[in-house]
C-alpha positions in Angstrom: 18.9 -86.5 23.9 18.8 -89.0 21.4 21.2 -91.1 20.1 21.0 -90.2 17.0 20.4 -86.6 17.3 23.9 -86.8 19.3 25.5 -87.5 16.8 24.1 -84.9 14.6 24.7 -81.9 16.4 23.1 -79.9 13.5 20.0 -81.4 14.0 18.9 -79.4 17.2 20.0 -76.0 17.2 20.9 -74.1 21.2 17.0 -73.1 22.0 16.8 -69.7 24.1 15.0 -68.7 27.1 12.2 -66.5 26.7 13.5 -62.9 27.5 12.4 -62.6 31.1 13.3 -58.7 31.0 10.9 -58.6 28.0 7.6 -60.1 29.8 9.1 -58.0 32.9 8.5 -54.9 30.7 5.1 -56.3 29.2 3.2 -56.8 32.2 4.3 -53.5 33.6 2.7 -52.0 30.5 -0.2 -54.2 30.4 -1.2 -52.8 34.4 -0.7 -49.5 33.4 -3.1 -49.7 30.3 -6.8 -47.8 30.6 -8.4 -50.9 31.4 -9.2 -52.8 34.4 -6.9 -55.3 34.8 -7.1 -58.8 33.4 -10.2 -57.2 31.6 -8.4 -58.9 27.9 -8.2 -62.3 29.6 -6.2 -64.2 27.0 -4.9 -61.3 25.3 -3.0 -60.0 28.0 -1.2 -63.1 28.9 -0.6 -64.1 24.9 0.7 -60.3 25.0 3.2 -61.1 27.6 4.6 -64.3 25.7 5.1 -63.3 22.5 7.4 -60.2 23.7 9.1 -63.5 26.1 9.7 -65.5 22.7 10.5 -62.3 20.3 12.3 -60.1 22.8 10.0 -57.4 21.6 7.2 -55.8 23.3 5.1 -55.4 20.8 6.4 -57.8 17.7 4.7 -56.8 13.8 4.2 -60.2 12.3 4.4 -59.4 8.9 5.9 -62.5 7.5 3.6 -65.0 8.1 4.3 -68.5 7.2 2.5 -71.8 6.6 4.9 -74.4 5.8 2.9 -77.5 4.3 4.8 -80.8 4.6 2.7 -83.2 2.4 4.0 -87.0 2.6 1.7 -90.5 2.6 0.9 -93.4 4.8 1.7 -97.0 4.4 -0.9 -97.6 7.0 -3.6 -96.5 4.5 -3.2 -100.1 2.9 -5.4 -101.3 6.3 -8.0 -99.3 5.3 -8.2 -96.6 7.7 -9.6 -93.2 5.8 -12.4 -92.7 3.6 -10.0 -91.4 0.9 -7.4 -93.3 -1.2 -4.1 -92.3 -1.2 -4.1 -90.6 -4.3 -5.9 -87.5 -2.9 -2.5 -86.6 -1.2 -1.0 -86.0 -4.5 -4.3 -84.3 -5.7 -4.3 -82.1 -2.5 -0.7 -80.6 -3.2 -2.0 -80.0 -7.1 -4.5 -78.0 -5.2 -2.3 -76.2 -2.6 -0.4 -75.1 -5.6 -3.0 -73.6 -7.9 -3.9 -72.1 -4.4 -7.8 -73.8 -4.5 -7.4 -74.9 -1.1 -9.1 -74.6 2.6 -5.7 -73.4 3.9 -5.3 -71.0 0.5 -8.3 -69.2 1.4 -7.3 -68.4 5.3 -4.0 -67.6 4.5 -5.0 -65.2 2.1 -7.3 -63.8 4.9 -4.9 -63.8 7.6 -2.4 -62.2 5.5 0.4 -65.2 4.8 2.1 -67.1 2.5 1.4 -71.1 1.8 4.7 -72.8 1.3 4.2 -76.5 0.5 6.8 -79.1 0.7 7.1 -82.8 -1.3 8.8 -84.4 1.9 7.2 -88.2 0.8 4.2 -87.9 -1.3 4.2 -91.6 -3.1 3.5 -90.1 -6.8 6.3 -88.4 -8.3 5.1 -84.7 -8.7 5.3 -82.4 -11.7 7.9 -79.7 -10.9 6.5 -76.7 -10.0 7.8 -72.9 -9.1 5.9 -73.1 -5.9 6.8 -76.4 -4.7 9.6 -77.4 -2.5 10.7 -80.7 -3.5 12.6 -82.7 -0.9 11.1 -86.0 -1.5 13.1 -88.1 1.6 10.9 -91.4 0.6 8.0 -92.1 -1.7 5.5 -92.3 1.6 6.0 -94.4 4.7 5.7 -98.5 5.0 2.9 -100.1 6.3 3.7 -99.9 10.6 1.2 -102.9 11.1 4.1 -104.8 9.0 6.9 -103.5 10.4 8.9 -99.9 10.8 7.3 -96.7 9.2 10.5 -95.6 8.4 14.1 -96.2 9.0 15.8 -93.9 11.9 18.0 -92.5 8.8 14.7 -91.7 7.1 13.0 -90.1 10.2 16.4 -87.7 10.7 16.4 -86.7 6.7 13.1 -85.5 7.6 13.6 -83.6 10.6 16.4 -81.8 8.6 13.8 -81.0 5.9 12.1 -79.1 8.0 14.8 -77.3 9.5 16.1 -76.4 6.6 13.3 -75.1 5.1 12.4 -73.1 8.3 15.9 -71.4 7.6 15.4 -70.6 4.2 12.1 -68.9 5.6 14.2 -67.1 8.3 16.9 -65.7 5.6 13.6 -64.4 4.0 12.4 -62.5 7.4 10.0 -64.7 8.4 8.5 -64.1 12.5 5.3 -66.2 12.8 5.3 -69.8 11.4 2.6 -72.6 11.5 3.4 -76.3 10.8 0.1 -77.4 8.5 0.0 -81.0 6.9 -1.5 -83.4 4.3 -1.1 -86.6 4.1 -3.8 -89.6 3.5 -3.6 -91.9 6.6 -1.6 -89.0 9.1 -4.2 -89.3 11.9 -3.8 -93.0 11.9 0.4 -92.6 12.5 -0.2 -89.4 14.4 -2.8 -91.0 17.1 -0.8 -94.0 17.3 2.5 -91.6 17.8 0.4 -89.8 20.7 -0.6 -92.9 22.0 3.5 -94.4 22.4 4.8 -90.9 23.4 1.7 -90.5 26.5 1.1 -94.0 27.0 -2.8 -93.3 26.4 -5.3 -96.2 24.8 -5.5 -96.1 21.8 -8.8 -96.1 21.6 -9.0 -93.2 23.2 -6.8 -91.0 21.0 -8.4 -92.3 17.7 -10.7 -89.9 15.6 -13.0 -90.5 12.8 -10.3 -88.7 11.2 -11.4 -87.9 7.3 -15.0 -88.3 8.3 -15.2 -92.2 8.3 -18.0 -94.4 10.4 -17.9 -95.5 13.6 -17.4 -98.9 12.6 -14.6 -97.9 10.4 -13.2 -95.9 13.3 -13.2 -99.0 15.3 -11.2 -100.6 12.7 -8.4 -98.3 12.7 -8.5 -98.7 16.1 -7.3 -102.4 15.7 -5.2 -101.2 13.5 -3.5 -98.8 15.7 -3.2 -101.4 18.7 -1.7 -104.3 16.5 1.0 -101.5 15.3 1.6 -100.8 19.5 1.5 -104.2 20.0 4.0 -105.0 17.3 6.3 -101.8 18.5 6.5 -102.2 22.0 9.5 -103.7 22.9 11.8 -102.0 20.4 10.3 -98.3 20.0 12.8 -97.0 22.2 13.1 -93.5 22.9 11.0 -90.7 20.8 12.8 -90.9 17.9 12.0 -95.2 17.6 8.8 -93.8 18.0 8.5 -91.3 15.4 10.6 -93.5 13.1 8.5 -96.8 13.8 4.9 -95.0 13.9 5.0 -91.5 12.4 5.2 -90.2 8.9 7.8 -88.2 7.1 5.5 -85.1 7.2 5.5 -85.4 10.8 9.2 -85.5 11.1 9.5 -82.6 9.0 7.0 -80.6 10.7 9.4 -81.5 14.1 11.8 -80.1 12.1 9.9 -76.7 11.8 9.2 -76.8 15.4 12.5 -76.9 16.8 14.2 -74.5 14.2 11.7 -71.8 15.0 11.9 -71.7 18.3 15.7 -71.5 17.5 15.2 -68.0 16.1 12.2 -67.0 18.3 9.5 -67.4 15.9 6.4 -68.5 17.7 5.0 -71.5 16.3 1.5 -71.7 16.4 0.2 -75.5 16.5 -2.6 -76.3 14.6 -4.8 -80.0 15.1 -3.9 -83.1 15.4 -0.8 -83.3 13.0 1.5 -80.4 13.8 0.4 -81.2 17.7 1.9 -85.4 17.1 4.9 -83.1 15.8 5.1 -80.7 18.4 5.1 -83.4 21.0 8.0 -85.1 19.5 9.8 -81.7 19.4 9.5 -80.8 23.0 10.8 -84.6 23.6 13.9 -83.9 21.4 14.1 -80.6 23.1 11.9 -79.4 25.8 12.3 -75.9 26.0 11.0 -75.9 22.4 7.7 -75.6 24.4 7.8 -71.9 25.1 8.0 -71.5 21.8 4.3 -72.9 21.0 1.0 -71.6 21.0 -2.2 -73.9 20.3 -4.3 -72.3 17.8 -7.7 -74.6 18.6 -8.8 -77.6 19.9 -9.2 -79.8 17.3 -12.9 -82.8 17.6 -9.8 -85.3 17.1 -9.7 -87.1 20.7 -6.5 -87.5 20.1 -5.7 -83.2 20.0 -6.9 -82.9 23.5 -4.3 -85.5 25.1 -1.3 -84.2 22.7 -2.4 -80.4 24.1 -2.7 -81.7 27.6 0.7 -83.2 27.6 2.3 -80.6 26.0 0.5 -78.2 28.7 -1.2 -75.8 25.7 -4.5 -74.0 26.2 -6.0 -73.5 22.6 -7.4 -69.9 21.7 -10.3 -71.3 19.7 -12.7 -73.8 19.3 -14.4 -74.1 15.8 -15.0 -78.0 16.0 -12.4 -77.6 13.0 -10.4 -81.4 12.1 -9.4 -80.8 8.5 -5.3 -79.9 9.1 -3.5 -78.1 6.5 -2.6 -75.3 9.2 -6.4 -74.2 8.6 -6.5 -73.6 12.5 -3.4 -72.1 12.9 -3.9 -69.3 10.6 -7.3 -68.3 11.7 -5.4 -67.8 15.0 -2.4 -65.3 13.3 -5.2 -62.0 13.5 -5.9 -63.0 17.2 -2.0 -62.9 18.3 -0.9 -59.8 16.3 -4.3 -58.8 18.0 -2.9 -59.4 21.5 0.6 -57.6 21.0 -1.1 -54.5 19.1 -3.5 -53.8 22.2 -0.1 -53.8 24.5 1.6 -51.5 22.0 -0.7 -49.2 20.8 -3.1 -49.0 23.8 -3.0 -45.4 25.8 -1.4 -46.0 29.0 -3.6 -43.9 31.9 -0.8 -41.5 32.2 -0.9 -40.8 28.4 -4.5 -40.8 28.2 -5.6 -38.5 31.1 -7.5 -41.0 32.5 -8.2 -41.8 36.2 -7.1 -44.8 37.7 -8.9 -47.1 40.0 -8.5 -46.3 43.7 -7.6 -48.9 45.8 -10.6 -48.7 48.2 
């Protein structure tokens, strides 16, 4: 574990197995249900795990939860997105008169939006539905030196725990980590990049929709930063401190104090994934705990998935963030544990099973 996180033992909370008698249970129920096995492909095995990470067989999600860390990038001072970073503060105006991508879907899927002020650089009019927890007016510039200081990056990380429990007291059983932040697929493909040791050329998107000269650019960008890093990064948290953003060590924060309680978290793109990653670094078995929602046209996604060994249960060609992703995936896993619970068994149906010839 970290050094620092050793010396805050309330950072990381004791993460539990999944219940092994639980799955046991599951897959005896999905072989007896009246259809031929493995006919639900993904449902059946998504089934399985979620009765592993709730200890129920067949969980009701019906306290969904999209916790929105919003924070901004010194990086965007080089240049790298097609917006200014004013739009971050914008975007949370937004999110709270509820005008935005991720409103919509989570209206759809049934869940609440909950958005947090972890580092957005304005200050931000107080609001009933915002959580401010402002650690730093935005991140500094990594190309010149240390996104944040360790201190910083640990405030963070306890933001988002501590707002995950405030969710918990409140009943909550499936969360997604969603983000916004101007210049976050610049710190999170250069945080991929240092955790996997991939090029970073080959994690680097077009991100907000800029050209492929522009995506070039940030490229440099991203390699001087490595470049500049390298000898003192450290373990993960020198990485997330020196290269990430505060949403992104807030959204670690979610990660790891869901899994605490059993509340699948369901990863959205390219953000919450960066975040993910350095949660399972802090502590692996926060990875049982995690369920890819799609695969995001960010290069970047694929590796962080691929290292954190997640198969996504969409593809939509989706790279906006927000948690957009995630919550289009919340109907497809109360989906998968519905068909274990409420499907007829052949006994209870009357229904013939297949012979073994």
């Amino acid at each position: 574990m970290d050094a620092d996180l050793q010396r805050a033992p309330w950072t990381v909370r004791k993460i539990p197995p999944l219940d092994q008698e639980a799955m046991t249970l599951a897959r005896a129920r999905q072989d007896k249900l009246t259809k031929p096995p493995g006919s639900l492909g993904r449902l059946e095995t998504l089934s399985v795990q979620l009765a592993g990470m709730t200890s129920k067989l067949s969980p009701r999600f019906q306290n969904k939860v999209v916790i929105v860390m919003a924070g901004d990038h010194g990086v965007t001072a080089r240049g790298v997105s097609a917006y200014p970073r004013e739009v971050t503060a914008q975007m949370v105006a937004n999110f709270l008169r509820g005008g935005a991508a991720i409103n919509v879907l989570a209206r759809h899927s049934g869940s609440r939006v909950v958005v947090v002020d972890i580092g957005v650089a304005a200050d931000m009019p107080s609001h009933p539905d915002l959580v401010s927890r402002k650690v730093a007016h935005g991140t500094q510039d990594f190309t010149q030196g240390p996104a944040m200081t360790r201190a910083q990056a640990l405030q963070a990380l306890d933001v988002g725990m501590e707002i995950t429990d405030m969710e918990a007291a409140k009943g909550l059983d499936l969360v997604a980590p969603g983000d916004m932040g101007i210049g976050n697929t610049t710190a999170s493909s250069a945080l991929i990049a240092a955790i996997t040791g991939a090029p970073a050329e080959t994690v680097t998107g077009r991100g907000t929709g800029i050209s492929e000269e522009a995506r070039r650019h940030k490229v440099r960008v991203i390699q001087s930063a490595l470049q500049l890093h390298m000898g003192d990064m450290g373990d993960t948290f020198g990485m997330l401190a020196r290269l990430g953003g505060l949403e992104i060590a807030g959204l670690a924060g979610v990660c790891l104090a869901a899994a605490a309680k059993r509340v699948p978290v369901v990863i959205d793109g390219l953000i919450s994934s960066a975040a993910a990653m350095v949660a399972a670094s802090i502590a692996p078995e926060a990875k049982a705990y995690f369920i890819a929602s799609h695969r995001s046209v960010e290069p970047g996604h694929q590796v962080a998935l691929s290292w954190l060994g997640l198969e996504p249960l969409l593809d939509l060609n989706l790279r906006l963030g927000e948690g957009t992703g995630a919550v289009l995936a919340f109907p497809i896993i109360q989906a998968a544990a519905n068909l274990l619970g409420e499907m007829a068994t052949f006994d209870e149906a009357g229904v013939s099973e297949a012979s073994d010839e």
